[in-house]
Backbone bond lengths (Angstrom), bond angles and torsions (degrees), N, CA, C in turn:
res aa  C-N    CA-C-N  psi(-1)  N-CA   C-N-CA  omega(-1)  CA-C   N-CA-C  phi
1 X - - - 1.456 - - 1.539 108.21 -
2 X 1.382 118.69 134.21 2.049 120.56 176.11 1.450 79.65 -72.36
3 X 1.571 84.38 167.99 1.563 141.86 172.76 1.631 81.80 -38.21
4 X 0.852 84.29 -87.65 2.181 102.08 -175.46 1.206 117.85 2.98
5 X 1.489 93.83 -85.31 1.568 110.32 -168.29 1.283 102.33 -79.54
6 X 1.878 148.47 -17.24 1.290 131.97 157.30 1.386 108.39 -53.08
7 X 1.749 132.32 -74.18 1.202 132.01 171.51 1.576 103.07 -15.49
8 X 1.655 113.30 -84.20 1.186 119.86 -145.66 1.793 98.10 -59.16
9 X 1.197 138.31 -11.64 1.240 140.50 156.67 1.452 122.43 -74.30
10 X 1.049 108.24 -33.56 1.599 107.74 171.89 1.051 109.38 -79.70
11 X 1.234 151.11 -40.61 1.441 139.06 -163.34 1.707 92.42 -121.16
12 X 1.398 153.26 8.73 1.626 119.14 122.55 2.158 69.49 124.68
13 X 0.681 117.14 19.60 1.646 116.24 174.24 0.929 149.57 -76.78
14 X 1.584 163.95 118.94 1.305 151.91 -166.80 1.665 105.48 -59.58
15 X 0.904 142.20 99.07 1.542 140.93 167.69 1.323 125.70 -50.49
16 X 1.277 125.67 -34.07 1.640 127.46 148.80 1.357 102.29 -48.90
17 X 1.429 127.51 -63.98 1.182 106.27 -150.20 1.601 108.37 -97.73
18 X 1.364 131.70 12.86 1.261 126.56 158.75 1.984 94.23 -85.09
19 X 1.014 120.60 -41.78 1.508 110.56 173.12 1.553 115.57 -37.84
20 X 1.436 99.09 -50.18 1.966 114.05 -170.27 1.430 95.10 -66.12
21 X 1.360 128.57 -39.12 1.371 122.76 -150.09 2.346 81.87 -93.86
22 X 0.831 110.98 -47.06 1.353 100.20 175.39 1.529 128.62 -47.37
23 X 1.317 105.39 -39.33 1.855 114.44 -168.86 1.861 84.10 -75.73
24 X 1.679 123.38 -58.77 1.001 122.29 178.50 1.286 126.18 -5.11
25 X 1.618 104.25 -72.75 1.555 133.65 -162.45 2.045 86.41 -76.47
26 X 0.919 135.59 -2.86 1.654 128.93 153.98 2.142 107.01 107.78
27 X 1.447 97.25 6.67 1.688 103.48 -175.90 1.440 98.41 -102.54
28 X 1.651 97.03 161.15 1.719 97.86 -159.72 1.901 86.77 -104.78
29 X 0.891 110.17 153.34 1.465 119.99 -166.45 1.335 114.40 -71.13
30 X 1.709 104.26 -38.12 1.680 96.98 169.11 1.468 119.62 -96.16
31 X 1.351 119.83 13.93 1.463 100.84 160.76 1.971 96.10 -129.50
32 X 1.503 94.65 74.51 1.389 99.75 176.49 1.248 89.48 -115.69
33 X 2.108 100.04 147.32 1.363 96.11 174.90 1.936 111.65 -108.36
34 X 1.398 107.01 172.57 1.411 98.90 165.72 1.614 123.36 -22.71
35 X 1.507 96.25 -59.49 1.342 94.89 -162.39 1.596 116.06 -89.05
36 X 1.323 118.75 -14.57 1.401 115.18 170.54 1.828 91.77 -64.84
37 X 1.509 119.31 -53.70 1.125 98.27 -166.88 1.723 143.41 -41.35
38 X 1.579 86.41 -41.89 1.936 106.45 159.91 1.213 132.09 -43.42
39 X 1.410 92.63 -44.93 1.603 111.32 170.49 1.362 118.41 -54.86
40 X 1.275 102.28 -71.59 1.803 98.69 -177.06 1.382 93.56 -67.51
41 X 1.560 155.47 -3.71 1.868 125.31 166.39 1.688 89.02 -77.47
42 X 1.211 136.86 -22.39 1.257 129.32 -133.55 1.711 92.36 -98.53
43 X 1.758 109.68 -28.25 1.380 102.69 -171.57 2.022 89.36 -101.67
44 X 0.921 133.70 -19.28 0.876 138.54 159.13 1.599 139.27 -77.17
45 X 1.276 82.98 19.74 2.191 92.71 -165.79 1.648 106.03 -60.07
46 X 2.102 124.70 -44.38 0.952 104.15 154.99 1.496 157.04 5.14
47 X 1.116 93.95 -84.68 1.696 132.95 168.02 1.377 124.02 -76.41
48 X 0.943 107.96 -12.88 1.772 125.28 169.63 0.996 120.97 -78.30
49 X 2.198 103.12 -91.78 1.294 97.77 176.18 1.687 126.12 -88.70
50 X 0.945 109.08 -171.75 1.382 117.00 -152.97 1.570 95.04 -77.46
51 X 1.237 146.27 143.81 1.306 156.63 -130.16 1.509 122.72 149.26
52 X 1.529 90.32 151.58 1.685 88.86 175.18 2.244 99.89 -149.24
53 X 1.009 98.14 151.29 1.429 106.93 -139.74 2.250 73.74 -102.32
54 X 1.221 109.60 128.37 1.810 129.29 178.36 1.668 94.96 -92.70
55 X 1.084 132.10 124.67 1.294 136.86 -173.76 1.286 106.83 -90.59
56 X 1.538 109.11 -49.28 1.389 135.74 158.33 1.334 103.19 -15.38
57 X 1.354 113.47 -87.47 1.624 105.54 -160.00 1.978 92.70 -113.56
58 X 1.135 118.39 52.34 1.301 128.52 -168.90 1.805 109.50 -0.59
59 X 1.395 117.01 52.11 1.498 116.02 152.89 1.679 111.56 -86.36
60 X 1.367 106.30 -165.52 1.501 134.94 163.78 1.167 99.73 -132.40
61 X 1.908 88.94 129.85 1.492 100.46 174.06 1.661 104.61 -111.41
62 X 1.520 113.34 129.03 1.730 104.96 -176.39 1.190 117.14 -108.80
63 X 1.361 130.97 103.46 1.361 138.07 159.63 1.285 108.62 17.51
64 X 1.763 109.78 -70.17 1.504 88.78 -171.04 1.646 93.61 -130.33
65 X 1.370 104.18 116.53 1.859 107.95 -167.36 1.917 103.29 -88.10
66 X 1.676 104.17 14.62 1.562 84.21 167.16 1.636 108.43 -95.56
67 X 1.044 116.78 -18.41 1.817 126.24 -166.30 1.861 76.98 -60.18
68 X 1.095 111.56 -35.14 1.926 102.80 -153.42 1.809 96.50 -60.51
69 X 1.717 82.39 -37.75 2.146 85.78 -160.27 1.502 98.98 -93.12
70 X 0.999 124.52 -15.37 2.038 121.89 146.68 1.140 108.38 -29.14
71 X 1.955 104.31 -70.93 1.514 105.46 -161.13 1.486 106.61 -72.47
72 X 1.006 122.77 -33.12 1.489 120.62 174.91 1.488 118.66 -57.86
73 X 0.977 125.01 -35.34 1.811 135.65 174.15 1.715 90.06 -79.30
74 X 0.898 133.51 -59.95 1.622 122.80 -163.03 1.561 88.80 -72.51
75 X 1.128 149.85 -62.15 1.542 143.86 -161.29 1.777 103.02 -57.56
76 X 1.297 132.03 -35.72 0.903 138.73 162.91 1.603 120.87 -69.13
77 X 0.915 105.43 -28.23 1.931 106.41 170.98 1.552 107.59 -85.30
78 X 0.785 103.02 -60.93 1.754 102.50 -174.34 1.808 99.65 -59.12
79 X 1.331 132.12 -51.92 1.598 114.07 158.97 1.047 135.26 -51.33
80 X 1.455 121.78 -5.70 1.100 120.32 168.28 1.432 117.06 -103.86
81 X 1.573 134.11 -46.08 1.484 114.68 129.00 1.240 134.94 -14.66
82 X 1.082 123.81 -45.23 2.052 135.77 -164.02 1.978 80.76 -72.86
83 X 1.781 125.21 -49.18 1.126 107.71 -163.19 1.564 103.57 -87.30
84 X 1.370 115.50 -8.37 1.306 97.45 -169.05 1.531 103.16 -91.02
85 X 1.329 123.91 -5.86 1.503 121.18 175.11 1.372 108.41 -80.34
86 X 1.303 120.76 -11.31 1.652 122.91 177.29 1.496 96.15 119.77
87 X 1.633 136.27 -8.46 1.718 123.19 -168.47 1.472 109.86 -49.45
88 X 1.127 103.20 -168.38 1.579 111.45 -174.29 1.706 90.17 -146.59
89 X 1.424 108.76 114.40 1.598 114.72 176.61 1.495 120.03 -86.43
C-alpha cells in the first residue's frame, strides 16, 4: 500500500484529495515521505478532516478531535527523530 492510501486510512481521509492537496503544496506523490505527508493534513486539517466551520464564535468544530491530537503527537515524534538522526527541518 503508498504512503497515500496508508495515511489516508489511518487518519479517516479522502485519498484523492490528500493526493490533490499533496501535488498542490509542489511534492511528487511517490517520493512523499511520512512526514511531509502529516504536514500538508496538518496545514490542511480544515479541508481534510471532516468538519464544520461555527460562524458564531468563528472556530472549527471536528467530528472527531482525537485524529487532530494523533496527528499532532505523530508530527511531533517523527520531528524529533528526523532531528535526532542529524535532518535539517
Amino acid at each position: 500500500m503508498n504512503i497515500i492510501k496508508q495515511i489516508a486510512q489511518d487518519y479517516n481521509i479522502n485519498p484523492k484529495a490528500l493526493k490533490r492537496f499533496v501535488k498542490e503544496s509542489g511534492l511528487k506523490p511517490k517520493e512523499l515521505t511520512r512526514l511531509q505527508a502529516l504536514e500538508v493534513i496538518y496545514i490542511n486539517a480544515p479541508d481534510l478532516f471532516y468538519c464544520r466551520a461555527d460562524e458564531d464564535t468563528g472556530t472549527v468544530e471536528y467530528l472527531d478531535i482525537n485524529l487532530n491530537i494523533k496527528l499532532c503527537y505523530e508530527l511531533k515524534a517523527l520531528r524529533e527523530s528526523k532531528d535526532f538522526i542529524g535532518g535539517v527541518l
